[in-house]
C-alpha positions as CSV (number, residue, x, y, z in Angstrom):
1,X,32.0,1.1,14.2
2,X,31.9,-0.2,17.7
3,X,28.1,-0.4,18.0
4,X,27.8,-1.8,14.9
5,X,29.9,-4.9,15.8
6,X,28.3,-5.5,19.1
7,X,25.2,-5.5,17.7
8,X,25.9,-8.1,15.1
9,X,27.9,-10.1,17.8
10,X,25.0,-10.0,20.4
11,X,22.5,-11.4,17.1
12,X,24.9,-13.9,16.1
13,X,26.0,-15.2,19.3
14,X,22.7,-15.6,21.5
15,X,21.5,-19.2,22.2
16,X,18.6,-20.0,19.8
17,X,15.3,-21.0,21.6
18,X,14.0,-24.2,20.1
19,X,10.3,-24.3,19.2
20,X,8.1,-27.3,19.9
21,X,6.8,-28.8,16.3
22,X,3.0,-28.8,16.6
23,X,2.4,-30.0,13.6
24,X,1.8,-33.7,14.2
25,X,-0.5,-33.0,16.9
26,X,-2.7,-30.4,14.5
27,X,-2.7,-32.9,11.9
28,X,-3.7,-35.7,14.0
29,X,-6.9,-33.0,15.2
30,X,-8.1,-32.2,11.6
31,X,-7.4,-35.8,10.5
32,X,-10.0,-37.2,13.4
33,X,-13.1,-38.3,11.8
34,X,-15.3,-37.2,14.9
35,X,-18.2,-35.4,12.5
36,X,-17.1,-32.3,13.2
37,X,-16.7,-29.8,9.9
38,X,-12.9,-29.3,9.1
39,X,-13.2,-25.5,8.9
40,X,-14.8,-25.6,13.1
41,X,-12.5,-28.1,14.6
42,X,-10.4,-25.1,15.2
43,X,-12.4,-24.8,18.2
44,X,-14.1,-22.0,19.8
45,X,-12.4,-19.6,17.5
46,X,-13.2,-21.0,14.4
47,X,-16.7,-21.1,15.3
48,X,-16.7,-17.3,16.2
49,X,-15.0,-16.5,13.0
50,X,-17.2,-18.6,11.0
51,X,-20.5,-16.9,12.4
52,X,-18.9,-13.7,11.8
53,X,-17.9,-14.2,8.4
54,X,-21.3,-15.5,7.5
55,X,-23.2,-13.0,9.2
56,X,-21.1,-10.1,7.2
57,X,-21.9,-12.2,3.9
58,X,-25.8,-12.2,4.3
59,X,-25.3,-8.4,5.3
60,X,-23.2,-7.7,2.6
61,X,-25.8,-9.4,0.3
62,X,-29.0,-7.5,1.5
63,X,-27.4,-4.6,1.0
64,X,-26.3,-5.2,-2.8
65,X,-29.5,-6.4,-3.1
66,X,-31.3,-3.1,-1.7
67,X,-28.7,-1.2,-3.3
68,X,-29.4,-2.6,-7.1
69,X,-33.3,-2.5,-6.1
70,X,-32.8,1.6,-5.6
71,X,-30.6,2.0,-8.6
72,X,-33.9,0.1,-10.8
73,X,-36.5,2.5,-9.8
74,X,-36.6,5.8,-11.0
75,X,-36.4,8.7,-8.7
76,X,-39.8,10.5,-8.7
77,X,-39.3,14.6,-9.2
78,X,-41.2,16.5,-7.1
């Protein structure tokens, strides 16, 4: 069909953008020895989603922990 045609013609005919390789400049980041920890020199992002991932883990872990202490003591019947 008609449509079908144009629509493959406006895909295959429009100008592709090119995209500026970043990856020398990210290397050359993470490769600086400047004493900070590989998984923060991210930035300000990193940082976030490190403290929130560690926060979730010690929550996650009290609450197995409370969770296998409850499951150990018997239930008293009243």
């Amino acid at each position: 069909s008609l449509t079908n045609l144009l629509s493959i013609r406006t895909f295959s005919s429009s100008v592709r953008r090119q995209v500026e390789n970043k990856v020398p400049a990210k290397q050359k980041m993470f490769q600086e020895d400047n004493g900070i920890p590989v998984h923060l020199k991210g930035g300000a992002k990193d940082a976030l989603l490190y403290r929130a991932t560690m926060a979730l883990t010690v929550f996650g872990d009290g609450f197995v922990l409370y969770e296998l202490f409850e499951a150990a003591m018997p239930k008293k019947k009243e």
